[in-house]
SEPA-15226 format. One line per 5 residues: for each residue x, y, z of C-alpha. Coordinates in Angstrom, 3 decimals, always signed. Example, Ala and Ser with C-alpha at 12.3 -4.5 7.8 and 13.67 -1.06 7.14 Angstrom:
<rs>
+12.300/-4.500/+7.800 ~ +13.670/-1.060/+7.140
</rs>
This chain:
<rs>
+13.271/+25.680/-18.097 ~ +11.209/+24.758/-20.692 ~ +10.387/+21.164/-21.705 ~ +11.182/+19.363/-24.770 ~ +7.863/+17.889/-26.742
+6.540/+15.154/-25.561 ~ +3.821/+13.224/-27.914 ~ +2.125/+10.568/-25.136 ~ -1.179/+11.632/-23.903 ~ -1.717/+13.202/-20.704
-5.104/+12.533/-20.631 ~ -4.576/+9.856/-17.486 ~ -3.523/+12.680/-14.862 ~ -6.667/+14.495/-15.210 ~ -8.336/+15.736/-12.071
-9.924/+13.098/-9.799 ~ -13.082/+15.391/-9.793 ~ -13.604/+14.515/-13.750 ~ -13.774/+10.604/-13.317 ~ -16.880/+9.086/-13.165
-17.399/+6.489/-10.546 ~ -17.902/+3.038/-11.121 ~ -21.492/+1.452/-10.719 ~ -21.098/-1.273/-9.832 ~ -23.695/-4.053/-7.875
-22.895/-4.553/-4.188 ~ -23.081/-7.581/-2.526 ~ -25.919/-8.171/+0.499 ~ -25.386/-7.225/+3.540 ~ -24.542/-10.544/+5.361
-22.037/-11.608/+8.094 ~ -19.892/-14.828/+7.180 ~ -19.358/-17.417/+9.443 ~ -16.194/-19.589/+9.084 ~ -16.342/-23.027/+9.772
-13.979/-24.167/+12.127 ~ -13.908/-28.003/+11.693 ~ -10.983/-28.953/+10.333 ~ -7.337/-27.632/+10.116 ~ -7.662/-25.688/+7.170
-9.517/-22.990/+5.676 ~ -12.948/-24.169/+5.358 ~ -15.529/-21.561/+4.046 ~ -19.184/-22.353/+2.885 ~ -19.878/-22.443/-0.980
-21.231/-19.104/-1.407 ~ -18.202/-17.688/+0.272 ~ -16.064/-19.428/-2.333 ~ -17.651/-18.463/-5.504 ~ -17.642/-15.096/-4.412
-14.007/-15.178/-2.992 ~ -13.087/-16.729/-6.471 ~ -15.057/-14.498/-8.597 ~ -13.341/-11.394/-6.905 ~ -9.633/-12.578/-7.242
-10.621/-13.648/-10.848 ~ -11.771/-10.245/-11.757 ~ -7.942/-8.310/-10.808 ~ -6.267/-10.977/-11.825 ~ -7.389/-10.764/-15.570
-7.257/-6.893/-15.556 ~ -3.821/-6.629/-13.511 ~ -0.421/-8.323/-13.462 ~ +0.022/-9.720/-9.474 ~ +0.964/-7.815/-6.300
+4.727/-8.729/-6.659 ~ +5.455/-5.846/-5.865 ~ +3.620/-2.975/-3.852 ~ +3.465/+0.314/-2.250 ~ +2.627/+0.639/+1.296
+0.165/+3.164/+3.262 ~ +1.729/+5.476/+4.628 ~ +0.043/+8.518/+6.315 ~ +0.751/+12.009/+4.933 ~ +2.510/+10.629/+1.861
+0.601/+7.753/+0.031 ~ -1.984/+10.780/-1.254 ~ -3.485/+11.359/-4.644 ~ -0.311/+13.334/-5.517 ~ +2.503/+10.569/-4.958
+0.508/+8.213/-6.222 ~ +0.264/+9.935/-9.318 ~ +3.814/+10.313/-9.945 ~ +4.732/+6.882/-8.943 ~ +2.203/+5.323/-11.542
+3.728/+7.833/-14.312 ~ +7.240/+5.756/-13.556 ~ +5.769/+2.612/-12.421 ~ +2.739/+0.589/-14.749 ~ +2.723/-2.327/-12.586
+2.982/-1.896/-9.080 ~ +0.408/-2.206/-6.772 ~ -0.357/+1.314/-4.828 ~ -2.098/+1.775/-1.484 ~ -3.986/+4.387/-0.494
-3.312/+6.224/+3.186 ~ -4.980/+4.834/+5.900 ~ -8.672/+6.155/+6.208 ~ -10.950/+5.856/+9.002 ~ -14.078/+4.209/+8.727
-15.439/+7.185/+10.715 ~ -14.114/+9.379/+8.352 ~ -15.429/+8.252/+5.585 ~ -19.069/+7.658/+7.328 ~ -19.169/+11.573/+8.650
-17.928/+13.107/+5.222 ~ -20.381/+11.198/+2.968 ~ -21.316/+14.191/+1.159 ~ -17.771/+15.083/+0.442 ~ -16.077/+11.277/-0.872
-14.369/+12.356/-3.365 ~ -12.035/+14.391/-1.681 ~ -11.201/+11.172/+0.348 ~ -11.670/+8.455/-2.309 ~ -11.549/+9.792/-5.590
-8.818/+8.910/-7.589 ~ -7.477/+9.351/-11.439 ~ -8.421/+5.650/-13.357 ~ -4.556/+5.534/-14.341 ~ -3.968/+4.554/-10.600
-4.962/+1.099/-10.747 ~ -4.564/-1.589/-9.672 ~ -5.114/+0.216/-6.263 ~ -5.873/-0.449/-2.801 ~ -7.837/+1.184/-0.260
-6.493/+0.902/+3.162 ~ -8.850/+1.561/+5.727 ~ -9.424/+1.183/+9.588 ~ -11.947/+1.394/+13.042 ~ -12.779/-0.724/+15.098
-16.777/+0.194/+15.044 ~ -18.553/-2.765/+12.676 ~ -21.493/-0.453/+11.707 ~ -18.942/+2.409/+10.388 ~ -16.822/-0.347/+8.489
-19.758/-1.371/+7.374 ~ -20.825/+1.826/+6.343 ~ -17.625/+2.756/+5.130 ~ -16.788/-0.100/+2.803 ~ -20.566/+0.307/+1.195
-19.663/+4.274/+0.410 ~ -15.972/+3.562/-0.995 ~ -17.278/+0.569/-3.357 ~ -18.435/+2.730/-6.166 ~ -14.755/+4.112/-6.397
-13.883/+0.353/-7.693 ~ -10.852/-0.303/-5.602 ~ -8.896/-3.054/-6.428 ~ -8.928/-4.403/-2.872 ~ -9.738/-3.350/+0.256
-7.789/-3.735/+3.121 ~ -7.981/-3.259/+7.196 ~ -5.582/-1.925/+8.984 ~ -4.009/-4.014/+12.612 ~ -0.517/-2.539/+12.232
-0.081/+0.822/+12.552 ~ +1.251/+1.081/+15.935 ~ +0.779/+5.347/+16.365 ~ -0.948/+6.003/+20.280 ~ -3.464/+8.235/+17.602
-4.422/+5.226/+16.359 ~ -3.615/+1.923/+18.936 ~ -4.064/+4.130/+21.683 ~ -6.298/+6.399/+21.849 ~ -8.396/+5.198/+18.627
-8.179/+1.313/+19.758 ~ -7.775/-0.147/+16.527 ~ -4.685/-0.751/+14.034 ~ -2.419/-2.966/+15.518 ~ -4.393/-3.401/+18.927
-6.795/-5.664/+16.912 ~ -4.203/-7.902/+16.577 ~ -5.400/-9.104/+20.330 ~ -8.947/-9.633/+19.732 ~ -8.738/-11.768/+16.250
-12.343/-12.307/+16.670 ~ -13.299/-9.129/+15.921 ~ -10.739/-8.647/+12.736 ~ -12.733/-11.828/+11.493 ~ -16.320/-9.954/+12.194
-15.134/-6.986/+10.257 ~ -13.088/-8.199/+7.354 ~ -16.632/-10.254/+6.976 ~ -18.296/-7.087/+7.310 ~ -15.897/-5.287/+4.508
-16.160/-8.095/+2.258 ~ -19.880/-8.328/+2.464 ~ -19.775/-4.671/+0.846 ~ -17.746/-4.445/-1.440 ~ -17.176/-6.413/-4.799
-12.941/-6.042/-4.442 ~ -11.204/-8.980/-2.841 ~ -9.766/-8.005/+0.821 ~ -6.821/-8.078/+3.019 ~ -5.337/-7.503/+5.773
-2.155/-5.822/+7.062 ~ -0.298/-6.391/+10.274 ~ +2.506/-7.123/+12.301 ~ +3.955/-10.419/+13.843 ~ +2.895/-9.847/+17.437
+2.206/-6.984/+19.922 ~ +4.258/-6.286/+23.430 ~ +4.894/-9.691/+24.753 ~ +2.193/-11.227/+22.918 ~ +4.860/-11.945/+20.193
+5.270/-15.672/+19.971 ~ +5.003/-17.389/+16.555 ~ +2.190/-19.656/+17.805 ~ +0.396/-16.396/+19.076 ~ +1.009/-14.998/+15.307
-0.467/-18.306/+13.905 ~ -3.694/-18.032/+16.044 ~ -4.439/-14.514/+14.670 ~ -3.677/-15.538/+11.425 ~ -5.300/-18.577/+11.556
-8.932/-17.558/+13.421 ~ -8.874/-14.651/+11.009 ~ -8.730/-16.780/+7.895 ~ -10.840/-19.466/+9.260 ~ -13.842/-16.932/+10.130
-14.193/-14.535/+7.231 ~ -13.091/-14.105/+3.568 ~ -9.822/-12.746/+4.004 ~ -7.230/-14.805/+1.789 ~ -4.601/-12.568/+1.744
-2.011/-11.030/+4.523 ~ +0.734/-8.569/+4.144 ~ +3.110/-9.211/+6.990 ~ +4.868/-6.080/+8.499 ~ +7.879/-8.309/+9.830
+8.526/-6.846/+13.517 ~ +6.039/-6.593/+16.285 ~ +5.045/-3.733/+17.557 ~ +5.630/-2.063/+21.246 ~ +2.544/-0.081/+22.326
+4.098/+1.931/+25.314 ~ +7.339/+4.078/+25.437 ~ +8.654/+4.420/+22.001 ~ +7.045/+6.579/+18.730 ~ +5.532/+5.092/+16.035
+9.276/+6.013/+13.861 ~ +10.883/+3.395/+16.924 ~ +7.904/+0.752/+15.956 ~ +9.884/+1.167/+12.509 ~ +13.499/+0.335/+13.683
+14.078/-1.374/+17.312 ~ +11.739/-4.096/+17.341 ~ +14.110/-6.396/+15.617 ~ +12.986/-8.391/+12.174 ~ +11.758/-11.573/+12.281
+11.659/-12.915/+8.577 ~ +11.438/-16.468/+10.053 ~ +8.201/-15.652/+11.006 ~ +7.290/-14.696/+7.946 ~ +8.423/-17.810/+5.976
+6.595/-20.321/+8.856 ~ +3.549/-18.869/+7.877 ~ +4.535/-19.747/+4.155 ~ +4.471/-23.409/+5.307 ~ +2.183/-23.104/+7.646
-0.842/-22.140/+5.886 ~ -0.334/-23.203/+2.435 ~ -3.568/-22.265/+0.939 ~ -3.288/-18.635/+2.190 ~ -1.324/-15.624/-0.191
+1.427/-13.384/+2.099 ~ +3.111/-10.197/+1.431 ~ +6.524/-9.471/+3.644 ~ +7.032/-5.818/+4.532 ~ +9.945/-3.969/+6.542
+13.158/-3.531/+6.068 ~ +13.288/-4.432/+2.396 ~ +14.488/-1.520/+0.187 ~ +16.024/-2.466/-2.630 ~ +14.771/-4.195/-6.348
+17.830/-7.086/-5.066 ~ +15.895/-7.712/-1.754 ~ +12.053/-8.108/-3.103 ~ +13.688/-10.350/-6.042 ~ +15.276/-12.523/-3.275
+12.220/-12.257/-1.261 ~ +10.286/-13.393/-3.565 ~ +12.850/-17.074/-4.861 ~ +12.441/-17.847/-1.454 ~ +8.702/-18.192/-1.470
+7.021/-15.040/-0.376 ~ +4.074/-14.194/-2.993 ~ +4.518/-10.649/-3.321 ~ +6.447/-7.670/-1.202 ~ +5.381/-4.401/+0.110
+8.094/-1.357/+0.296 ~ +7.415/+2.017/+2.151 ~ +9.881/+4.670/+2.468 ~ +12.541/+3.700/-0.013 ~ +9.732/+3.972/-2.229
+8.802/+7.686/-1.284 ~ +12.789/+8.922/-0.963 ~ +14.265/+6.915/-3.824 ~ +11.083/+6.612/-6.250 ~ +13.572/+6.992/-9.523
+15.718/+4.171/-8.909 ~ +13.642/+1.928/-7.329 ~ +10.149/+2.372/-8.733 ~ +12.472/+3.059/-12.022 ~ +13.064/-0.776/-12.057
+10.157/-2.302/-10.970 ~ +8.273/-2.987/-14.205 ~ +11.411/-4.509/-16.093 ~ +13.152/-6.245/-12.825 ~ +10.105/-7.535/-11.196
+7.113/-8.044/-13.724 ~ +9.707/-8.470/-16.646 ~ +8.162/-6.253/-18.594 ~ +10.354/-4.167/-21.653 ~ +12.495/-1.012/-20.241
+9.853/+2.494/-20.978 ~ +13.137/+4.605/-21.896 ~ +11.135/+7.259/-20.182 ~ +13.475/+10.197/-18.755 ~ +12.598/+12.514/-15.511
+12.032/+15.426/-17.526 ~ +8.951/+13.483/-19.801 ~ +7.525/+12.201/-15.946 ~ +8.149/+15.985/-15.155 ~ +6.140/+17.086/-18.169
+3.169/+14.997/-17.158 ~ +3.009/+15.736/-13.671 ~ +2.898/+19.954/-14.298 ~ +0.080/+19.493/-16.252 ~ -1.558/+17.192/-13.607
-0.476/+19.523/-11.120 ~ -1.725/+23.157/-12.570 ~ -5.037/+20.653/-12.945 ~ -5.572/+20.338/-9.334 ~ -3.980/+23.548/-7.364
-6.403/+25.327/-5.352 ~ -9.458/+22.888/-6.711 ~ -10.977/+23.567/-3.492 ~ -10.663/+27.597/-3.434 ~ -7.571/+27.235/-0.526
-5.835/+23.427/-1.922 ~ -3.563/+22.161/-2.227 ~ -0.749/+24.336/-2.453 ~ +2.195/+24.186/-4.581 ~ +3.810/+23.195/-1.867
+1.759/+20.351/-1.459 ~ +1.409/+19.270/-4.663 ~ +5.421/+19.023/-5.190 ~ +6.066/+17.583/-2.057 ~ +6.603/+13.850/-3.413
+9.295/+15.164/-6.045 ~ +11.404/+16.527/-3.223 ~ +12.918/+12.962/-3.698 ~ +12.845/+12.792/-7.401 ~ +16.747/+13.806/-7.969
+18.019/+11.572/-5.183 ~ +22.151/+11.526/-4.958 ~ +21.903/+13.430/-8.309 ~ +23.897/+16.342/-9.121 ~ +22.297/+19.391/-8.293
+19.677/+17.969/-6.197 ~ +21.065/+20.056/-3.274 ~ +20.903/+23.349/-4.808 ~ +17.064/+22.315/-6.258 ~ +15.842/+21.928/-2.935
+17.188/+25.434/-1.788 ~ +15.647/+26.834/-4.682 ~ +12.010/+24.840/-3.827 ~ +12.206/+26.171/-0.308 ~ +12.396/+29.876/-1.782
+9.933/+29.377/-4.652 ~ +7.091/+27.787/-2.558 ~ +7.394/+31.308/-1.041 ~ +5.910/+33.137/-4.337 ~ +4.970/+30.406/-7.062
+1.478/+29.643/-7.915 ~ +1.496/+27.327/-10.718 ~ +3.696/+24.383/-11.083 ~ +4.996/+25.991/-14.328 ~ +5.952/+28.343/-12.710
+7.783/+26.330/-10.098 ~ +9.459/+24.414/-12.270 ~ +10.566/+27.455/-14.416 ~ +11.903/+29.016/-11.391 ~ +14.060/+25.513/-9.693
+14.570/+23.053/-12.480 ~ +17.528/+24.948/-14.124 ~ +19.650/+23.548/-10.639 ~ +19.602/+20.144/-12.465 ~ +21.826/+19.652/-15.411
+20.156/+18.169/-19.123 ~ +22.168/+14.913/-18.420 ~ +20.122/+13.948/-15.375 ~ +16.702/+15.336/-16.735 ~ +17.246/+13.501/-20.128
+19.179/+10.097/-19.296 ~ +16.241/+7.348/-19.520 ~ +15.932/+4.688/-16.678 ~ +18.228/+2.420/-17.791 ~ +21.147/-0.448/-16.599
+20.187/-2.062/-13.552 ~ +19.130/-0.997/-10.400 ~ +21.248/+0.308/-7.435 ~ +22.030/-3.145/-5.780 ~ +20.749/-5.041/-2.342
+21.365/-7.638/-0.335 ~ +20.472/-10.337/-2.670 ~ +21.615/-13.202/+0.505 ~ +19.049/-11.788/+2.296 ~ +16.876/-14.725/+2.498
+19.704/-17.509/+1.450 ~ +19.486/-18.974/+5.115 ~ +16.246/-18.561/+6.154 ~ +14.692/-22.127/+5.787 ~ +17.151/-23.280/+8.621
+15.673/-20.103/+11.430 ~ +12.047/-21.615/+10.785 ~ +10.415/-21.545/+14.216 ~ +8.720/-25.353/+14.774 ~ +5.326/-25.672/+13.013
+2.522/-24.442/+14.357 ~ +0.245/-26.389/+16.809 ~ -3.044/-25.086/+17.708 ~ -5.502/-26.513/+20.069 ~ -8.800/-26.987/+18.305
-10.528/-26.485/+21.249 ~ -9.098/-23.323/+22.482 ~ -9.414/-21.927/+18.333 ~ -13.028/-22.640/+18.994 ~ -13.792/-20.657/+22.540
-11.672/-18.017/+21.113
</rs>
């Protein structure tokens, strides 16, 4: 199949290997100390201005997290993100979760780990460990990259990772040490940070237990901002795909940290998949919303909508086959940069959504499966499995509005707040 012409530059899909990195100043080395007088967030002056300066910075360059992608192991990689910013401008992307170890061990070899294409911003590295010097370490090596934030991971719930690694969402039970290394990350790095988890772990899932994390966290480092995966997570007997669906939601949680800490910015995530749902999310008070998989097996019709439902921004009129267009040339860029990848195979995976309930999206994917067996370009792939989809589906622009939610998702939720959280000053300060 051949494409039609397409005028707009492609120039913003180059390899990540031709960007130059950022040089930018780092910040000392220095371990904050919260102060803990006081029910609020109380942080010392320099820890302000710094705070301040940082948020300033995205905010003038970016439109706000309303609306973002989450890490997601395996998927969230240099390849998906590329096609998702070709049909999204605003949303906020996440990187997959990296190690601090990782990144430490292959310092002569970053930019196959945190290189990415300047067309990705605004952008977020997600990163995790539970080892200060290699966080420490880490942050300082990925700072040159100019991330738009960093964050640390206490949510994943994979034995890889709680288990055997002892971090993710184990750290959610020793909130001291999240404090000691978001201060750590923050003292490295000139991007504001976060950090992602869930509402409680096992049976240490009460919404004053959830307030204590969030509240020694906030109260001993820099970290502002929290994206909220709404369901705790069970540590023993079910697979990190179970962490995703039994533990039941608990948006109430969510919106009684809204009241409860005020002065703090929180992202909901889980079981939100639909342009309805984050709009909904969103009138009812939650400052911005985080969406995984519907993003990655639906990325026309939701990420389709996000710029004009969410950020109100003008419809792009841009049709699959133009984000097609782009993403071969991006594609032959990068095959085999590294003498044996990526693949074809790997470098179409994230389109093996991208016709979704479409006609002839069926008979596309047999013809993938038989053309990763021969192809070597992505011309050549395309060429060879494109002509399953009919012109109308390639051609028709995003347009009308999105594929609908549950827009009473949140109508009720004021009235399931748990009761306000009371802490006890002087257990906060032996914590």
């Amino acid at each position: 199949m051949k494409f039609s012409g397409y005028s707009s530059s492609v120039a913003s899909v180059v390899p990540v290997h031709d960007i130059f990195r950022k040089s930018r100043s780092r910040l000392p080395f220095k371990i904050f100390h919260g102060n803990l007088t006081g029910r609020g967030r109380i942080l010392n002056y320099s820890q302000k201005r710094q705070l301040s300066a940082k948020a300033k910075m995205v905010v003038e360059q970016y439109l706000p997290p309303w609306f973002s992608v989450a890490p997601m192991m395996d998927w969230t990689d240099h390849h998906y993100r590329t096609l998702a910013r070709l049909i999204s401008k605003h949303a906020w992307l996440y990187t997959e979760m990296l190690a601090a170890e990782t990144i430490v061990y292959q310092k002569d070899n970053l930019d196959r780990f945190l290189a990415f294409s300047p067309d990705q911003h605004p952008i977020v590295l997600q990163i995790g460990g539970n080892n200060l010097d290699n966080i420490a370490k880490a942050t300082e090596l990925a700072n040159p990259y100019g991330y738009d934030e960093i964050n640390f991971n206490c949510g994943c719930p994979s034995p890889k990772v709680a288990g055997h690694g002892c971090f993710g969402v184990r750290l959610m039970l020793d909130p001291k040490f999240v404090a000691e290394a978001m201060s750590v990350i923050a003292a490295n790095t000139d991007a504001p940070v976060s950090v992602k988890c869930r509402i409680g772990v096992d049976d240490h899932d009460s919404y004053n237990e959830l307030c204590d994390f969030i509240y020694k966290v906030s109260s001993q480092s820099p970290t502002r901002h929290f994206i909220i995966h709404s369901r705790k997570a069970l540590l023993n007997g079910i697979s990190p795909a179970e962490n995703r669906t039994i533990p039941p939601l608990k948006y109430e949680y969510f919106y009684g940290l809204l009241r409860d800490f005020p002065d703090l910015r929180f992202t909901i995530n889980g079981g939100i998949t639909s342009i309805d749902e984050v709009n909904a999310a969103r009138k009812a008070g939650a400052h911005g919303v985080m969406i995984g998989r519907a993003a990655y097996h639906n990325p026309w019709h939701l990420l389709g909508h996000v710029d004009s439902a969410i950020y109100g921004a003008p419809i792009s009129g841009i049709t699959r086959r133009q984000v097609l267009e782009k993403y071969q040339v991006y594609g032959d860029s990068v095959l085999w940069r590294d003498g044996r990848k990526p693949h074809v195979r790997d470098v179409v995976k994230p389109l093996l959504h991208f016709f979704h309930s479409e006609p002839g999206n069926g008979l596309w994917k047999r013809k993938a499966d038989a053309a990763f067996q021969h192809c070597t370009t992505i011309k050549s792939f395309f060429e060879e499995t494109l002509v399953a989809i009919p012109d109308s589906v390639l051609d028709a622009p995003i347009a009308g509005p999105p594929p609908p939610g549950r827009e009473d998702l949140f109508d009720n939720i004021q009235t399931l707040l748990p009761p306000p959280y009371e802490s006890s000053e002087e257990e906060l300060l032996c914590a």
